[in-house]
BADRENRO-148121 format. One record per atom (N, C-alpha, C): atom name; residue in three letters; x negated, y negated, z; residue number from 1. Coordinates in Angstrom, 2 decimals. Layout:
// residues N
REC atom rest       u       v       w  nr
REC   CA  ala       X       Y       Z NUM
...
END
This chain:
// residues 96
REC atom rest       u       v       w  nr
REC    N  unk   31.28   78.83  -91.51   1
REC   CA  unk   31.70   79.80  -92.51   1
REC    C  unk   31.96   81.17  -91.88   1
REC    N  unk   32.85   82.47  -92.84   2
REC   CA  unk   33.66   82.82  -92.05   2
REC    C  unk   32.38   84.30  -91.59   2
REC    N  unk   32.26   84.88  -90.89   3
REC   CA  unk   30.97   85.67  -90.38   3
REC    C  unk   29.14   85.40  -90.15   3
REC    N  unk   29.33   84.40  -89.91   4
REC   CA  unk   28.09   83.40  -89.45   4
REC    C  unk   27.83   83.38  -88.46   4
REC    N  unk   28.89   83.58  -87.34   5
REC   CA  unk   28.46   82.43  -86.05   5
REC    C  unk   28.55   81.36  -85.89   5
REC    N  unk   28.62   80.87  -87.05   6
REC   CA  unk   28.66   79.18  -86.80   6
REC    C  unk   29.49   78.28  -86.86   6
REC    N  unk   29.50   77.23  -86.49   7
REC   CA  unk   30.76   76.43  -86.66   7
REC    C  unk   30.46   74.98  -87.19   7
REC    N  unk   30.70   74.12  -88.10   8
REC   CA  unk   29.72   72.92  -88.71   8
REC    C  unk   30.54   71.96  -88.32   8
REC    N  unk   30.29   71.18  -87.27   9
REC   CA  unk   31.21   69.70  -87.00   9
REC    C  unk   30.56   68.66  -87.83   9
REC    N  unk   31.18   68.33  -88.89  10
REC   CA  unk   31.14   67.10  -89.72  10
REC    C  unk   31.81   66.19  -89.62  10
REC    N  unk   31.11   64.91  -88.85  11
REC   CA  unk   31.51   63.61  -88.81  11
REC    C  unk   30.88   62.60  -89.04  11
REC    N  unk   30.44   61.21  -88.94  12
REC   CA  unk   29.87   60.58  -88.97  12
REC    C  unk   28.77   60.24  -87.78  12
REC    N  unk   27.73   59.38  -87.67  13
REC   CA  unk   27.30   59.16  -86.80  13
REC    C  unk   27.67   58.40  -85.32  13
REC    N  unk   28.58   57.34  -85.93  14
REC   CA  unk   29.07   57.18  -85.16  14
REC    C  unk   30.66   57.75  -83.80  14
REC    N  unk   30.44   58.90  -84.82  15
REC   CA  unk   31.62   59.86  -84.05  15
REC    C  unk   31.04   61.03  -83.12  15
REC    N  unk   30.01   60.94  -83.65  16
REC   CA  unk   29.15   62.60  -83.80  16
REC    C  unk   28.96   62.88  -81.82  16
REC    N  unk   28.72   61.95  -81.14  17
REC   CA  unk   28.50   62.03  -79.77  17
REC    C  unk   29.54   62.72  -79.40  17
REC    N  unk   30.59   61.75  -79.30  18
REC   CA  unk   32.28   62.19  -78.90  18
REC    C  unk   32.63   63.68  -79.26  18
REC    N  unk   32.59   63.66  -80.95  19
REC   CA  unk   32.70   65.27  -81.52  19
REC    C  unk   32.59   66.02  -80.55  19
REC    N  unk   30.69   65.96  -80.63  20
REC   CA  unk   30.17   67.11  -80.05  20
REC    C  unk   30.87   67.49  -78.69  20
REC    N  unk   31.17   66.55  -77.83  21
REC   CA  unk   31.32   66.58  -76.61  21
REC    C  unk   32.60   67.19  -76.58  21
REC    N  unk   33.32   67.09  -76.98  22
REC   CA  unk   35.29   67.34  -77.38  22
REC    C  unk   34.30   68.90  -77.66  22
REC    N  unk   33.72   69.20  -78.61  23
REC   CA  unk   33.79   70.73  -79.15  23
REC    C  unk   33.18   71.77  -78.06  23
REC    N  unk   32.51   71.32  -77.39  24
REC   CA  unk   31.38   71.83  -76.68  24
REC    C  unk   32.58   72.18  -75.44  24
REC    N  unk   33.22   71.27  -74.73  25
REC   CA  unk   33.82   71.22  -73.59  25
REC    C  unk   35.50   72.32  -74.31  25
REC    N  unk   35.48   72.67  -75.35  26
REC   CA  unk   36.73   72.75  -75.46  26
REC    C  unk   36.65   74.77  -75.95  26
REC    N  unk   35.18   74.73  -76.29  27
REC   CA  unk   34.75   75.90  -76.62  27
REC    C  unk   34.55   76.40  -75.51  27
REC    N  unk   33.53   76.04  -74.59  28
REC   CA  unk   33.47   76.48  -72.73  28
REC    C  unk   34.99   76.73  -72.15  28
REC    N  unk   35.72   75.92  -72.35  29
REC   CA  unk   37.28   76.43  -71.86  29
REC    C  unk   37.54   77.53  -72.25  29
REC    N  unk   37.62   77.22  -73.86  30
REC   CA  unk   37.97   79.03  -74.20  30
REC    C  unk   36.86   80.51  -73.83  30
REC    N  unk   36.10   80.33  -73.97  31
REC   CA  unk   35.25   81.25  -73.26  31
REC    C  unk   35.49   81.37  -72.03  31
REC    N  unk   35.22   81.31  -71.33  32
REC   CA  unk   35.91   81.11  -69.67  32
REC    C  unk   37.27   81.87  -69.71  32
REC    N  unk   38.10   81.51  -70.14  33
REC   CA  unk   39.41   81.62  -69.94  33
REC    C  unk   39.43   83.13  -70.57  33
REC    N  unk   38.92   83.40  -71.95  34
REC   CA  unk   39.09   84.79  -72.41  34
REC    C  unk   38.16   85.99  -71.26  34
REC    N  unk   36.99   85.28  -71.03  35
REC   CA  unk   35.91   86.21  -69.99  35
REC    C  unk   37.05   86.66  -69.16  35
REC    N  unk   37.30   85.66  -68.68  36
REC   CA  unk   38.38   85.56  -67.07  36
REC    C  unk   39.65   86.23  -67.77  36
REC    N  unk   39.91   86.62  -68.17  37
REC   CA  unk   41.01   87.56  -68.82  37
REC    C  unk   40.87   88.57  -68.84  37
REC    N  unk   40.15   88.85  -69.36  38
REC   CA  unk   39.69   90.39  -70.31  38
REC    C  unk   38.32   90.92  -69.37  38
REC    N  unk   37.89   90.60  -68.52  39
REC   CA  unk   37.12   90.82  -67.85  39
REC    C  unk   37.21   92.31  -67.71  39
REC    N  unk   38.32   92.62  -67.01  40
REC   CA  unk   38.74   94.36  -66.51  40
REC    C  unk   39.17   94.88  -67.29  40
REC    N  unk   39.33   94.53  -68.98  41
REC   CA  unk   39.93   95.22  -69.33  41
REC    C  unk   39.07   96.67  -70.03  41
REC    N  unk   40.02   97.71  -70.02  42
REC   CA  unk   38.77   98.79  -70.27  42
REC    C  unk   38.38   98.97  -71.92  42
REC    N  unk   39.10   98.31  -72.61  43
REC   CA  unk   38.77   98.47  -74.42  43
REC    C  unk   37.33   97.22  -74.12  43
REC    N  unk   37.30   96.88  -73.24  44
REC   CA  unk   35.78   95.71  -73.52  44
REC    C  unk   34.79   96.31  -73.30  44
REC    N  unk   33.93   96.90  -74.14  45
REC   CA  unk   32.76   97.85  -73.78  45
REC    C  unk   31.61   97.20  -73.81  45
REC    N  unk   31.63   95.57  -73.74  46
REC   CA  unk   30.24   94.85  -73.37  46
REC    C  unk   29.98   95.15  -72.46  46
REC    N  unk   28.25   95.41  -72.55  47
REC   CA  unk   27.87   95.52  -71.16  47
REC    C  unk   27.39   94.34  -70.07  47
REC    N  unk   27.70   92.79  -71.47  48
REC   CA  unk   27.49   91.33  -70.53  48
REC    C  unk   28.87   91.21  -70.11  48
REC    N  unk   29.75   91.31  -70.63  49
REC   CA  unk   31.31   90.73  -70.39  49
REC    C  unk   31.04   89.16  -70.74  49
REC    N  unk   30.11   89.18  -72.23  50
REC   CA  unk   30.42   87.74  -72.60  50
REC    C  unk   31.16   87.48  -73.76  50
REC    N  unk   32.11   86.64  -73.91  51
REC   CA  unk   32.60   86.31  -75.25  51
REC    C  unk   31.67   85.32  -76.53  51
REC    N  unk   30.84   86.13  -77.47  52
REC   CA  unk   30.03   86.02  -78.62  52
REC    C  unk   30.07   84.30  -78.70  52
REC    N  unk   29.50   83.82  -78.42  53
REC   CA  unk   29.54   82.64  -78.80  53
REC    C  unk   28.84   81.97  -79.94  53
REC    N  unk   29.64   80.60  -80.43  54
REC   CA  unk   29.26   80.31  -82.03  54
REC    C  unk   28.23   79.08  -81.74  54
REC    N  unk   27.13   79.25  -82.81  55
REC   CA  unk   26.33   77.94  -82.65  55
REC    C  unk   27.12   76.98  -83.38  55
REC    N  unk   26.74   75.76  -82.24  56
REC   CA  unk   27.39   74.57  -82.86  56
REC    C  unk   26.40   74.04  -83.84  56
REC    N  unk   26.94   73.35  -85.11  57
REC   CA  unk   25.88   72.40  -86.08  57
REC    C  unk   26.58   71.50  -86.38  57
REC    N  unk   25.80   70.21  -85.60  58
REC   CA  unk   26.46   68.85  -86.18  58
REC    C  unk   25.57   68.60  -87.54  58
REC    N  unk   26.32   68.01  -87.96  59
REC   CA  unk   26.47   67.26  -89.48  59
REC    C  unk   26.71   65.84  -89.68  59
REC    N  unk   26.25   65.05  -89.97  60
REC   CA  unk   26.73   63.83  -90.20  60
REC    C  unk   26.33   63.71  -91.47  60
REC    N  unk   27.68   62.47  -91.84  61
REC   CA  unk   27.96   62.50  -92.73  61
REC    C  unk   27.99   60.87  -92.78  61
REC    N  unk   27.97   60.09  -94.22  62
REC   CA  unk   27.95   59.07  -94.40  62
REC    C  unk   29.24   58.23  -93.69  62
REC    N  unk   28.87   56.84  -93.00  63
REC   CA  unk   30.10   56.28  -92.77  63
REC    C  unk   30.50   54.74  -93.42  63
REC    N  unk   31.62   54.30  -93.23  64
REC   CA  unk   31.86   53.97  -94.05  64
REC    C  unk   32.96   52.91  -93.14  64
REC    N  unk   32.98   53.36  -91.76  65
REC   CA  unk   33.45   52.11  -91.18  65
REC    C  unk   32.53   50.81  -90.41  65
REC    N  unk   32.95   50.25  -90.69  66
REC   CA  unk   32.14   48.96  -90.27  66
REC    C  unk   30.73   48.62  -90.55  66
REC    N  unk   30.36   49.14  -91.34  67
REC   CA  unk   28.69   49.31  -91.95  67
REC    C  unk   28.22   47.87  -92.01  67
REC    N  unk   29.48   46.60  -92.74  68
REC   CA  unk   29.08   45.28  -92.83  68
REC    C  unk   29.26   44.74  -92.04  68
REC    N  unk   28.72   44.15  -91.51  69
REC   CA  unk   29.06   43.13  -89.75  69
REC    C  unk   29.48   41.98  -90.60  69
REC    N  unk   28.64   41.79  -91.52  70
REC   CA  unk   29.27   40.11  -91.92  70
REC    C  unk   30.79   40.33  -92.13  70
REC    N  unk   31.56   41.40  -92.72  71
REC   CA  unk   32.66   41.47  -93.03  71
REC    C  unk   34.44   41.47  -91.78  71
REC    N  unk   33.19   42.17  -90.49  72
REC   CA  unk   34.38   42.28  -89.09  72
REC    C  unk   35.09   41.31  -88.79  72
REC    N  unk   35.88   41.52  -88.34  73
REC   CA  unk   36.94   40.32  -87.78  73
REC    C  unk   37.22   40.80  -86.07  73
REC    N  unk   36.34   40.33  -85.44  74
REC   CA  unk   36.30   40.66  -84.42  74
REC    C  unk   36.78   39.20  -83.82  74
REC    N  unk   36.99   39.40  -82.62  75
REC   CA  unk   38.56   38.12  -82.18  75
REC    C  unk   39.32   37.33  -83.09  75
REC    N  unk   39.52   37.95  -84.17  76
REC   CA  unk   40.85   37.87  -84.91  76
REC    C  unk   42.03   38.33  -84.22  76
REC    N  unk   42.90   37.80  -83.44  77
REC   CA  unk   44.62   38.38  -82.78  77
REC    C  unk   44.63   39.06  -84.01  77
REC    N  unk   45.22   40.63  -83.98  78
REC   CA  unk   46.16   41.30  -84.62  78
REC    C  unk   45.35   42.08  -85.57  78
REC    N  unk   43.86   41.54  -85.55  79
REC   CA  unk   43.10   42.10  -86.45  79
REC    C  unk   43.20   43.87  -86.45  79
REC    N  unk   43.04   44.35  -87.43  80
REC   CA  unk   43.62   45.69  -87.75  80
REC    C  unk   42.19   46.59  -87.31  80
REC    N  unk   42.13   47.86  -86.61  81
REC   CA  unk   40.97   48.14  -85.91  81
REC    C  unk   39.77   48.32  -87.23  81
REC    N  unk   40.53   48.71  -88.13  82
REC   CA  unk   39.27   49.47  -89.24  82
REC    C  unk   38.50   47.93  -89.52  82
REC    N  unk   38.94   46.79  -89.28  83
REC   CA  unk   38.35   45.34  -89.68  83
REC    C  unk   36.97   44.97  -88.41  83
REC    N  unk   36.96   46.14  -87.33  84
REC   CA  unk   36.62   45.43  -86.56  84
REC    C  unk   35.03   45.84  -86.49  84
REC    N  unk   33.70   45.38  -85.96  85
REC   CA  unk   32.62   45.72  -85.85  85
REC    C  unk   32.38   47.33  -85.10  85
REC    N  unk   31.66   48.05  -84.93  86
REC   CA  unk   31.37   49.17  -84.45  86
REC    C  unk   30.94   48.76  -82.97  86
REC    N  unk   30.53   47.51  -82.95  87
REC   CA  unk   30.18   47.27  -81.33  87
REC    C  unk   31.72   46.99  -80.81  87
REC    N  unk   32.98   46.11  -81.33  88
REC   CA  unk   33.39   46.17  -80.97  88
REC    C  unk   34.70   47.06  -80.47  88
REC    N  unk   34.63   48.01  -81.61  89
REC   CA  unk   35.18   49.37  -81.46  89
REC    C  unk   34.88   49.92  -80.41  89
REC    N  unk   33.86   50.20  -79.86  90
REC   CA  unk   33.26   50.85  -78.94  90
REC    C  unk   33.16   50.38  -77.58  90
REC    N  unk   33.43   48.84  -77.31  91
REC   CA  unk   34.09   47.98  -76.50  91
REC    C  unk   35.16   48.48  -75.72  91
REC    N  unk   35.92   48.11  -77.06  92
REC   CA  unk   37.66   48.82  -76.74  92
REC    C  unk   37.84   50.27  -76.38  92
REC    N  unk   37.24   51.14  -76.70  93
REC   CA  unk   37.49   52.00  -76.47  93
REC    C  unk   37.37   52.57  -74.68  93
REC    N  unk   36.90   51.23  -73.85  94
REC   CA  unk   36.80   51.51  -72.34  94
REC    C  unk   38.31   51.29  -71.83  94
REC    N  unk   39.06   50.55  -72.76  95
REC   CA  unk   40.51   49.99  -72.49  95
REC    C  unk   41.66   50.99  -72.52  95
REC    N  unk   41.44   52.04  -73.34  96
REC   CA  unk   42.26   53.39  -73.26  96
REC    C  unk   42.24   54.04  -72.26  96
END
C-alpha cells in the first residue's frame, strides 16, 4: 500500500518460492542500478547513499490448482497443464 514501505506478494503456496525469488532478485537489480547512478549526484543528501528499501510480505493465498491428485492426468499425451498433478508440474518445469 501506497506510503508503507511495503510491498505484499500474493500468490499461492505453491508459487510463493519462485515469487519471492523473481521479487527479491529483481528489487536488488533496481537498487544497485539506481545507487550506481545517482551515487554522485549532488541533490542526494543521504548520508548512506542507500536507496529506501521496501519490506517484502509474502501472502499466500488459497490454491486451487491441482489440490485433487485423484483428478490429474498425468501421462495423458496432450493433457492440458492445469490437468496435471503439482508433482508433476514441477517435474516439467526442469524441461524449460
Amino acid at each position: 500500500p501506497k506510503g508503507t514501505g511495503q510491498l505484499f506478494l500474493v500468490t499461492s503456496d505453491f508459487h510463493m518460492p519462485r515469487a519471492m525469488y523473481i521479487c527479491k532478485e529483481t528489487l536488488n537489480f533496481f537498487y544497485k542500478t539506481f545507487e550506481e547512478a545517482y551515487r554522485d549526484d549532488p541533490a542526494w543528501n543521504s548520508t548512506t547513499k542507500r536507496y529506501p528499501r521496501l519490506s517484502l510480505q509474502a501472502v499466500s493465498s488459497r490454491s486451487f490448482c491441482g489440490s485433487d491428485a485423484e483428478l490429474s492426468r498425468d501421462g495423458t499425451a496432450g493433457a492440458d497443464v492445469s490437468t496435471l498433478s503439482l508433482a508433476a508440474r514441477a517435474r516439467d518445469e526442469f524441461n524449460f
